[in-house]
C-alpha positions as CSV (number, residue, x, y, z in Angstrom):
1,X,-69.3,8.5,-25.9
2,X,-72.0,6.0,-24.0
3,X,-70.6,3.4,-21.6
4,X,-70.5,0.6,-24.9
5,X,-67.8,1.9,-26.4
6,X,-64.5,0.0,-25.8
7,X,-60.9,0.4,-26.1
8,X,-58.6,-2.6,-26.6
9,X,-55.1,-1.6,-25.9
10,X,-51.9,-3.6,-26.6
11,X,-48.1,-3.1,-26.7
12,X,-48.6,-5.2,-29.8
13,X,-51.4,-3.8,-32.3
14,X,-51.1,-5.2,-35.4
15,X,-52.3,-2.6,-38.2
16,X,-51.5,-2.2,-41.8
17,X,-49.0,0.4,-41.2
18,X,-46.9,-1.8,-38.7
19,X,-47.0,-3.1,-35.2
20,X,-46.7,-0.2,-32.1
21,X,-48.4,0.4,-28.8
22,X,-52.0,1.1,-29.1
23,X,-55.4,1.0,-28.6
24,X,-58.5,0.2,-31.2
25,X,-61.0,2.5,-30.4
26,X,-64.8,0.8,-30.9
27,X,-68.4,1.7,-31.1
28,X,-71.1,0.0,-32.3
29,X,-69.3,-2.9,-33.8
30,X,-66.9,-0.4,-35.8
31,X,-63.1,0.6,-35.2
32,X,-63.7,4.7,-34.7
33,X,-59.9,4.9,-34.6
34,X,-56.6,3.8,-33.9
35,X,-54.5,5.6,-30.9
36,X,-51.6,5.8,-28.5
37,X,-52.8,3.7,-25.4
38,X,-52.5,7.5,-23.7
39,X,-55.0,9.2,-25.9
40,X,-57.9,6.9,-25.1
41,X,-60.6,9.6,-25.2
42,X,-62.7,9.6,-21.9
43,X,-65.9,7.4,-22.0
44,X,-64.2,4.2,-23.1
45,X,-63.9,0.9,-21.3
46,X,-60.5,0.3,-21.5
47,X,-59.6,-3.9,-22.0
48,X,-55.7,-4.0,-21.6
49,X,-54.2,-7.0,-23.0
50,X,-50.4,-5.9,-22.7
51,X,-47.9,-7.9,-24.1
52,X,-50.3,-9.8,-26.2
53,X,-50.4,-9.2,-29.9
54,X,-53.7,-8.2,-30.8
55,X,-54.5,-9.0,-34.7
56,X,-57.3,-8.3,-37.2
57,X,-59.9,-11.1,-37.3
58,X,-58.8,-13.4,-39.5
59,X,-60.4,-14.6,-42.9
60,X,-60.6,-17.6,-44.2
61,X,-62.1,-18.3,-48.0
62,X,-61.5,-21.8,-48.2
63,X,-63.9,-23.9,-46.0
64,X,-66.3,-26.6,-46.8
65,X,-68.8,-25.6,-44.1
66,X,-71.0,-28.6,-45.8
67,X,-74.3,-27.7,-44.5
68,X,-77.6,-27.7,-45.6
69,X,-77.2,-32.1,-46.7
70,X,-74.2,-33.4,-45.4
71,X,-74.4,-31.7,-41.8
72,X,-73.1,-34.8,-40.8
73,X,-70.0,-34.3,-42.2
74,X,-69.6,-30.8,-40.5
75,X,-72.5,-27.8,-40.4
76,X,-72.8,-24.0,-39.7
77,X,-72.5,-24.2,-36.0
78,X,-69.8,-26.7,-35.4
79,X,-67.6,-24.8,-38.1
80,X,-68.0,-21.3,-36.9
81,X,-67.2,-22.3,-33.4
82,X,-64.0,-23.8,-34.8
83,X,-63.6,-20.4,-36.4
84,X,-64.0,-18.4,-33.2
85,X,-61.8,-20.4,-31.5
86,X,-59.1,-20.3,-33.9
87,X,-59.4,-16.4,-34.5
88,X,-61.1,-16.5,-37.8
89,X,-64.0,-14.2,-38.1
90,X,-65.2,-14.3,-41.2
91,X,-65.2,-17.7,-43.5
92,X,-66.4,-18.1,-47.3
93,X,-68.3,-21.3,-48.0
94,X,-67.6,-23.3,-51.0
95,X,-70.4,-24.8,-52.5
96,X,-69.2,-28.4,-53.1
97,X,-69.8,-30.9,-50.6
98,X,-73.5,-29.4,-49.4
99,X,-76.9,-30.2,-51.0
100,X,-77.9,-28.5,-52.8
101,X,-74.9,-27.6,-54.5
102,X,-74.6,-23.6,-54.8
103,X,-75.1,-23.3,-58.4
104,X,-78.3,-21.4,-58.5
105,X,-79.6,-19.1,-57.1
106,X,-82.4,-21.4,-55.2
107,X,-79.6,-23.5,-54.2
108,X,-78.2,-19.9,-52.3
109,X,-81.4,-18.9,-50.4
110,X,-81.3,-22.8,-49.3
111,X,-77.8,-22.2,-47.9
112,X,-78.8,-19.0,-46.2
113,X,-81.9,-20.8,-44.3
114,X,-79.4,-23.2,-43.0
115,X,-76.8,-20.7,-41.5
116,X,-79.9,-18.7,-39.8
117,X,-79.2,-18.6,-36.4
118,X,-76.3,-21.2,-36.4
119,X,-73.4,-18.7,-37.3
120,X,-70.8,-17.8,-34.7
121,X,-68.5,-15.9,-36.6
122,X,-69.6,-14.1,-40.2
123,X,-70.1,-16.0,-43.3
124,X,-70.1,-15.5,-47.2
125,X,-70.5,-17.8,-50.3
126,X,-69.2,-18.7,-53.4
127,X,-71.0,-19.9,-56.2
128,X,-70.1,-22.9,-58.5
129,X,-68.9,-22.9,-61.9
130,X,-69.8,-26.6,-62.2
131,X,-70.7,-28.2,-65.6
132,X,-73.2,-26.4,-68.0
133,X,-74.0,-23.6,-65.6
134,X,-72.9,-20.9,-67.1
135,X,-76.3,-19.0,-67.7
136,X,-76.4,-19.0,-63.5
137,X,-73.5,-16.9,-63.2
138,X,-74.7,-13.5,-63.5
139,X,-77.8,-14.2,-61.5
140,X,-75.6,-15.5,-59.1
141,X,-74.0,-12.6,-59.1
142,X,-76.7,-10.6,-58.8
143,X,-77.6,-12.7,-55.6
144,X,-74.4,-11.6,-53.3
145,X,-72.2,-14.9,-53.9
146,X,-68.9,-13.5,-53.3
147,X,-67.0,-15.2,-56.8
148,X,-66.9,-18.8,-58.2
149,X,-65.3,-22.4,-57.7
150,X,-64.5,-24.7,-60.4
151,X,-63.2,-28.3,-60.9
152,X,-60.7,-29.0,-63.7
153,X,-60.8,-33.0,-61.8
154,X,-63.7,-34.8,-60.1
155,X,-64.1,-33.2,-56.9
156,X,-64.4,-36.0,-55.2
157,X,-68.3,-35.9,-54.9
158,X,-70.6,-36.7,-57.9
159,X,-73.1,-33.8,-57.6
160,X,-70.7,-30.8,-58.3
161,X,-69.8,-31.3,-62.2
162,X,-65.9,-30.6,-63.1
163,X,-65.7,-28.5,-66.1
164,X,-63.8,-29.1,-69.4
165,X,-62.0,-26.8,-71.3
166,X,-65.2,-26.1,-73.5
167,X,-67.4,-25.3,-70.5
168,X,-65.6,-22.7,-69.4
169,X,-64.9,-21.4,-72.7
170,X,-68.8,-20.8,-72.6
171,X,-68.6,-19.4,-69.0
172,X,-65.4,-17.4,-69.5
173,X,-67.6,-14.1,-70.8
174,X,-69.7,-14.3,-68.0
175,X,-66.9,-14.1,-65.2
176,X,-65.5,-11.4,-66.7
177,X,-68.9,-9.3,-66.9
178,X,-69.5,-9.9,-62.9
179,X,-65.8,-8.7,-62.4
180,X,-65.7,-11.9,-60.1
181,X,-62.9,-13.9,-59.3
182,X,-63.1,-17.8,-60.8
183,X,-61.4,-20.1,-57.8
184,X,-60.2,-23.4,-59.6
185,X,-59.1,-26.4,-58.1
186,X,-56.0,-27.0,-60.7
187,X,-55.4,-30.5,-61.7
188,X,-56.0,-32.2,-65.1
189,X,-57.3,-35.4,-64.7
190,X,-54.8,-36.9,-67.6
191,X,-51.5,-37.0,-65.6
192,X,-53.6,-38.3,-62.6
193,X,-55.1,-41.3,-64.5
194,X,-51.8,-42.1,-66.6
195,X,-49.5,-41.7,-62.9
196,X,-52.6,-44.2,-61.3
197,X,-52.3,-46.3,-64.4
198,X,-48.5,-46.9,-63.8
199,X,-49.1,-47.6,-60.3
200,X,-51.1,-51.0,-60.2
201,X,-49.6,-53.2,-57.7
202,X,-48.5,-50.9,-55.7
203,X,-49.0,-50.8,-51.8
204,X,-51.4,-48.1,-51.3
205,X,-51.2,-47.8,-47.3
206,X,-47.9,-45.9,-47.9
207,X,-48.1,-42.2,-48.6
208,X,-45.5,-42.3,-51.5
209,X,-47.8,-44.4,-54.0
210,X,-50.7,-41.9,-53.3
211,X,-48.2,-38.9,-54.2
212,X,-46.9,-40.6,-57.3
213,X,-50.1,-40.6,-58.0
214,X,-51.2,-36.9,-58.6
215,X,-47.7,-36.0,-59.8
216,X,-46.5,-32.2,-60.0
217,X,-47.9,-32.1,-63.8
218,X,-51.3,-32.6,-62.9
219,X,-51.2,-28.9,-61.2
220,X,-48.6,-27.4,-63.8
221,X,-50.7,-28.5,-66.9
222,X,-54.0,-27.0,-65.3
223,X,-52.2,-23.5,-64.3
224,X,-50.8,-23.2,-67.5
225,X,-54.4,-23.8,-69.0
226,X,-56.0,-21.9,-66.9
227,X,-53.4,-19.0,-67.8
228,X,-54.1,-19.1,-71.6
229,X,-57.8,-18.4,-70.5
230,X,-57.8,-16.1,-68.4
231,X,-55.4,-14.0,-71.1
232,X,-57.9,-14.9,-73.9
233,X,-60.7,-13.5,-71.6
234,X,-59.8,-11.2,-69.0
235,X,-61.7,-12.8,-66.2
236,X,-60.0,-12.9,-62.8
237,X,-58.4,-15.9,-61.6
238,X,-57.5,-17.3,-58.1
239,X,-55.6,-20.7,-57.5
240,X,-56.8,-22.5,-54.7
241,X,-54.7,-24.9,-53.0
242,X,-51.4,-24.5,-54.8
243,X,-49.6,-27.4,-53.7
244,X,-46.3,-27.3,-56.4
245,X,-43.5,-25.1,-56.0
246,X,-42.9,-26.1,-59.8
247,X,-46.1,-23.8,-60.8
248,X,-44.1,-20.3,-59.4
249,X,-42.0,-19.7,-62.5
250,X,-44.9,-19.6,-65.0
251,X,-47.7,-17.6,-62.1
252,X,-45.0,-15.1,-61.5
253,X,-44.4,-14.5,-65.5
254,X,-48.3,-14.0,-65.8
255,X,-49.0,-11.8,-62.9
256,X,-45.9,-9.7,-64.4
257,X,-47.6,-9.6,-67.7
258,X,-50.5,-7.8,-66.0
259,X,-52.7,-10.7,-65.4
260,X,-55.4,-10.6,-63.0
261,X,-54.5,-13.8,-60.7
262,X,-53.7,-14.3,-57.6
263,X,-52.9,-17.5,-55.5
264,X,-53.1,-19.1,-52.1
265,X,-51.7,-22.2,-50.3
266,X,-52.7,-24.0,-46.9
267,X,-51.2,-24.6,-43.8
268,X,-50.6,-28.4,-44.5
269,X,-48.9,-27.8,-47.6
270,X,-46.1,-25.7,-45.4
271,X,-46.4,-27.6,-41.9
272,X,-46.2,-31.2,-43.5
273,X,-43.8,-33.0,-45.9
274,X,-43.9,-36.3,-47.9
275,X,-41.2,-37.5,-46.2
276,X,-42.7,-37.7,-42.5
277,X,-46.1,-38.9,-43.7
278,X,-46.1,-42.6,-42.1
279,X,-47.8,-45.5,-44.1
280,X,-51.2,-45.2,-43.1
281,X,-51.7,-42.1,-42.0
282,X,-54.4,-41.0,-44.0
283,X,-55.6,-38.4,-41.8
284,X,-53.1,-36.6,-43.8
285,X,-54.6,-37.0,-47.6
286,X,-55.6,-34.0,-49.4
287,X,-55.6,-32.9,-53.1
288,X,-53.5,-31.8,-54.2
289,X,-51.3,-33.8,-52.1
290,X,-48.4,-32.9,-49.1
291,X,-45.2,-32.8,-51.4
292,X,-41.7,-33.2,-50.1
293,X,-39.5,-30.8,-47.9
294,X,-37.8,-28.2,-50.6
295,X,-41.1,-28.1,-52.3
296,X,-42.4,-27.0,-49.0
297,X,-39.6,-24.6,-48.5
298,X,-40.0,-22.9,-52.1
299,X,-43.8,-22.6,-51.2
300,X,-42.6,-20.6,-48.0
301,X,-40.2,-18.6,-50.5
302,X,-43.2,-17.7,-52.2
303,X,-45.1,-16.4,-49.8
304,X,-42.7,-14.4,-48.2
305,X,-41.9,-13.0,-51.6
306,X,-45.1,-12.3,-52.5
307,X,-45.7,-15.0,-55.6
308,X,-48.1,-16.5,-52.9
309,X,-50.6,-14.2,-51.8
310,X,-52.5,-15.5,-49.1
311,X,-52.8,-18.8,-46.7
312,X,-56.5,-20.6,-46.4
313,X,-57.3,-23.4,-44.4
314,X,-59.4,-25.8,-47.2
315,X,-60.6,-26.9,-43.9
316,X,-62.7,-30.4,-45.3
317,X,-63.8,-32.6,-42.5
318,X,-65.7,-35.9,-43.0
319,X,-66.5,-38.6,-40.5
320,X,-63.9,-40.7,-39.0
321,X,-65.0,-43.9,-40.8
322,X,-64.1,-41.9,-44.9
323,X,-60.5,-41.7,-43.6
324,X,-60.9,-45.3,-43.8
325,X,-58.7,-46.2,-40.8
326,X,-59.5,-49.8,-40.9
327,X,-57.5,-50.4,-44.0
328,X,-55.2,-46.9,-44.1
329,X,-55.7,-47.1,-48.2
330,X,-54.8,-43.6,-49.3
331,X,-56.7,-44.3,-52.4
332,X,-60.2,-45.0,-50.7
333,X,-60.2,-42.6,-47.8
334,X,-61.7,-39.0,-48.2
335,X,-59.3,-36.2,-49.1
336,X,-59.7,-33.3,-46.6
337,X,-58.0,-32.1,-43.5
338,X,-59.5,-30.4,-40.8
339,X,-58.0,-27.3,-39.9
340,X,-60.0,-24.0,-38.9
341,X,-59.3,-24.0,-35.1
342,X,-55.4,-24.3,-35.1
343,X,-54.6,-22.8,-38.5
344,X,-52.9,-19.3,-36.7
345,X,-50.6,-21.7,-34.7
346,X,-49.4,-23.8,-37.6
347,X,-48.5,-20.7,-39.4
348,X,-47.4,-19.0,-36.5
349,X,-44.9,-22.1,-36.0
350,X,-43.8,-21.6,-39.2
351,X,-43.0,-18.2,-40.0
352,X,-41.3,-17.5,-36.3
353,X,-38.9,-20.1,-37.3
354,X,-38.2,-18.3,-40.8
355,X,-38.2,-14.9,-39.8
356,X,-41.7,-13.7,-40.8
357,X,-43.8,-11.1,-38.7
358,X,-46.7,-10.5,-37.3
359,X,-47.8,-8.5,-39.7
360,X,-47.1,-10.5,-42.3
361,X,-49.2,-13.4,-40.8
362,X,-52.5,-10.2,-40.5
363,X,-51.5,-9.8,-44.1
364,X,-51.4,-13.7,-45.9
365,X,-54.8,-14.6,-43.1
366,X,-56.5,-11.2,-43.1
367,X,-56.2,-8.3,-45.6
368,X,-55.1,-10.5,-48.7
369,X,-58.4,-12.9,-48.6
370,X,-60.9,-10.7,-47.3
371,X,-59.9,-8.7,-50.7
372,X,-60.4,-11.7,-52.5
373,X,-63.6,-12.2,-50.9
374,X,-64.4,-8.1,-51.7
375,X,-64.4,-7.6,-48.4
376,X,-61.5,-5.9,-48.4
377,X,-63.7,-2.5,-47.4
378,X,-64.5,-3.9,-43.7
379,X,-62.8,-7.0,-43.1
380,X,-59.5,-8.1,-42.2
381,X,-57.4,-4.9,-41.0
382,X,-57.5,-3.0,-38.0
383,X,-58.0,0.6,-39.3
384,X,-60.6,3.0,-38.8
385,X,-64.7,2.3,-40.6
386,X,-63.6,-1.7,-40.3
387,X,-65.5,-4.4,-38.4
388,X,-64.1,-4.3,-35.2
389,X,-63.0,-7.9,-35.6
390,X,-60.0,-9.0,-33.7
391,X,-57.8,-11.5,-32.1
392,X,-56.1,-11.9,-29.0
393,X,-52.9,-13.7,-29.7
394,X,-50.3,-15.3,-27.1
395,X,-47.3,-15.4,-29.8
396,X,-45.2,-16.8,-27.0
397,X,-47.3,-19.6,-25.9
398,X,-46.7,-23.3,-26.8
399,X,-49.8,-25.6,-27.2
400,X,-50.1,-29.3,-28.2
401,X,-52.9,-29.9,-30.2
402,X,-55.8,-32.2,-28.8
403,X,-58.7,-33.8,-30.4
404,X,-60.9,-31.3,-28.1
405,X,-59.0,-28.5,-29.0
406,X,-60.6,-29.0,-32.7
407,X,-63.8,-28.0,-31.8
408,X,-65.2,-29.2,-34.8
409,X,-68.0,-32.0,-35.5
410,X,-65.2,-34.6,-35.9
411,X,-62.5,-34.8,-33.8
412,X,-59.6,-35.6,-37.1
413,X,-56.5,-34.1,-37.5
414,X,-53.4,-34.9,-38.7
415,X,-52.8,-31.8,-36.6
416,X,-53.9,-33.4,-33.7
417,X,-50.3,-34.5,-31.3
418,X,-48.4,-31.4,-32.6
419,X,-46.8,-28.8,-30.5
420,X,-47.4,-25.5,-31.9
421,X,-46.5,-21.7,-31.2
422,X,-49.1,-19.3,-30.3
423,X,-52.6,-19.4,-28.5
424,X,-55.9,-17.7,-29.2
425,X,-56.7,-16.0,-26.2
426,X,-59.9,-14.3,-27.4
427,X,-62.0,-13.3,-30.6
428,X,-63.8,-10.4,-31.3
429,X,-66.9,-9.9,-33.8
430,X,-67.6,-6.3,-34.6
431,X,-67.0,-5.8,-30.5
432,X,-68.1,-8.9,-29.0
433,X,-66.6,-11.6,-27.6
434,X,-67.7,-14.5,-29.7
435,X,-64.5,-16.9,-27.8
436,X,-62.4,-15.9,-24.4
437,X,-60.1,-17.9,-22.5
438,X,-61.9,-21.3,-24.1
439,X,-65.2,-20.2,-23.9
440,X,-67.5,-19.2,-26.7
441,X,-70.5,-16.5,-26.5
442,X,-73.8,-18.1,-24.9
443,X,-75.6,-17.7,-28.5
444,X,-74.1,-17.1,-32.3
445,X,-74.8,-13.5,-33.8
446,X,-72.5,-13.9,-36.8
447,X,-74.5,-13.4,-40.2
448,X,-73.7,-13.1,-44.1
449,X,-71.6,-10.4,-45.4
């Protein structure tokens, strides 16, 4: 074995058979093997973190990277360093929020121009579902997006079309001949717009008006939808987002009917609660929106039962001024939190305190969304033929988040003040150190997967 090969040794190795002792054995950007720390063949370069928990490199298939068009917003190279820092290395890119939209294929290759060079951790895309598109979804397909996002609501920017019920009647058959999984952002615009109507008058700097306003039905109406499709048609279906613990009952009945659906939530929705959301504060709006504090204790329920399968960040940054701080109107400010670089220590914060593992945290931010992504072949586990992608993780530490610990274009959180559990100490892409002890690697060699 040459001089390159490495061996990264813990008392703490996460793998998908448990945590023990260890040491990842890597060459060439792959995990050869998995080991006692004594076995280390001879020829490897031995990095011995000790007591520190070293994880799979984390994947995240909810970001609006927002690049090529509104790099203002947030781009390629701000994002990924985010990533790195906060142990992701891989993220899918939705393809809202950039122009062009990804709806085409030409819109793709723009995309790809954009991330050349600028890409600090790895990157993938999803395609859009988006209107009367339905004829690009197979050549989409074809062209390495990694499944498709949808809109039953306005997404918030006019370019990206929601679909109707009819629309994806017509792209239903196509889904299911990619064998592609259809991401939807479910809410129905009815409940919204009769819960808004109800609401005029109403003082819309406080956080309680803008729940009322995107009630629990809005997501339970859209599931259940949604549900009848995907039986009618057989195409895979992911939830995005899922914000209502009220939605459980009816997911769990489908998946046990045989259903091909899975579902993910966010950090916000299980850090946050309605209740502590001061008028204002919208640094804090999202869609669906932060519900109270048993809704965010059935949501962690869920995921440790396994009704919830995996945790994404929907990290969706915007400049400081579409929070609209001057006025703190939930209804006019830009619905997005930013997320990516302190994602692991939210959840971290939240499943010590309830009794969740390690391994459990490499599961719902590793292996369960790099399958979604199909990526579940080389990303997200530490096992022998993976990416040698992997985290360095202080589980003791306490940090208090700061605007410069964001690291992203805008420094925006409602994250930002907390004191969280666990610190990044390094990330690893395919070998490399892409970020150690707050530092990130002189140039970017992530690329597309």
């Amino acid at each position: 074995m040459d001089s390159m090969a490495q061996a990264f040794i813990s008392e703490r190795v996460v793998t998908p058979e448990g945590v023990r002792a260890a040491a990842v054995l890597e060459h060439e950007g792959k995990i050869q093997g998995v080991c006692a720390p004594s076995q280390v063949p001879s020829g490897y370069t031995a990095h011995d973190f000790r007591e520190m928990a070293i994880l799979p490199g984390l994947v995240d298939t909810h970001v609006h990277i927002n690049e090529p068009g509104r790099t203002h917003w947030e781009g390629f190279w701000t994002a990924t360093r985010a990533a790195a820092a906060g142990g992701y290395t891989t993220l899918v890119d939705m393809p809202l929020n950039c122009l062009p939209e990804t709806t085409t294929v030409a819109a793709l290759e723009v995309k790809r121009h954009a991330a050349r060079g600028q890409c600090f951790v790895d990157w993938a895309a999803w395609g859009g579902v988006a209107g009367d598109n339905a004829e690009s979804i197979e050549p989409l397909a074809a062209a390495g997006v990694k499944g498709f996002k949808s809109f039953l609501v306005h997404p918030g920017c006019d370019g990206f079309q929601m679909v109707t019920r009819e629309q994806l009647e017509r792209a239903a058959p196509h889904l299911a001949q990619t064998g592609l999984p259809l991401l939807v952002h479910a809410e129905l615009a009815d409940p919204i717009e009769t819960a808004t109507a109800a609401l005029e008058g109403s003082d819309w700097r406080q956080y309680s008006t803008y729940l009322r306003s995107r009630p629990d039905e809005a997501e339970v109406s859209a599931i259940r939808l949604l549900l009848n499709l995907c039986r009618r048609h057989g195409f895979r279906l992911h939830i995005v987002h899922l914000a209502t613990a009220q939605a459980l009952e009816e997911l769990g009945t489908a998946r046990r009917q045989g259903l091909s659906v899975t579902v993910e939530t966010c950090p916000h929705y299980l850090h946050f609660a309605a209740e502590d959301i001061p008028g204002g504060s919208t640094v804090h709006k999202c869609a669906p929106p932060i519900r109270g504090r048993d809704n965010r204790e059935r949501l962690w329920n869920a995921l440790r039962s396994g009704d919830i399968d995996l945790v994404a960040t929907d990290h969706s940054p915007c400049p400081p001024e579409m929070k609209r701080p001057d006025t703190g109107r939930f209804d006019h400010a830009w619905g997005g939190i930013a997320g990516l670089a302190v994602a692991l220590s939210v959840m971290w914060t939240g499943m010590s305190r309830r009794g969740l593992a390690l391994s459990d945290l490499a599961r719902l931010m590793g292996r369960k969304p790099a399958e979604l992504a199909q990526l579940g072949q080389s990303k997200g586990s530490i096992a022998s033929g993976y990416d040698a992608d992997l985290v360095v993780f202080d589980a003791e530490s306490e940090v208090e988040i700061t605007p410069e610990g964001l690291h992203t274009r805008h420094r925006i959180s409602p994250y930002v003040g907390e004191r969280l559990r666990g610190k990044v100490i390094a990330t690893y892409l395919r070998g490399k150190a892409v970020f150690s002890e707050d530092r990130f690697a002189q140039q970017p060699f992530g690329r597309e997967v």
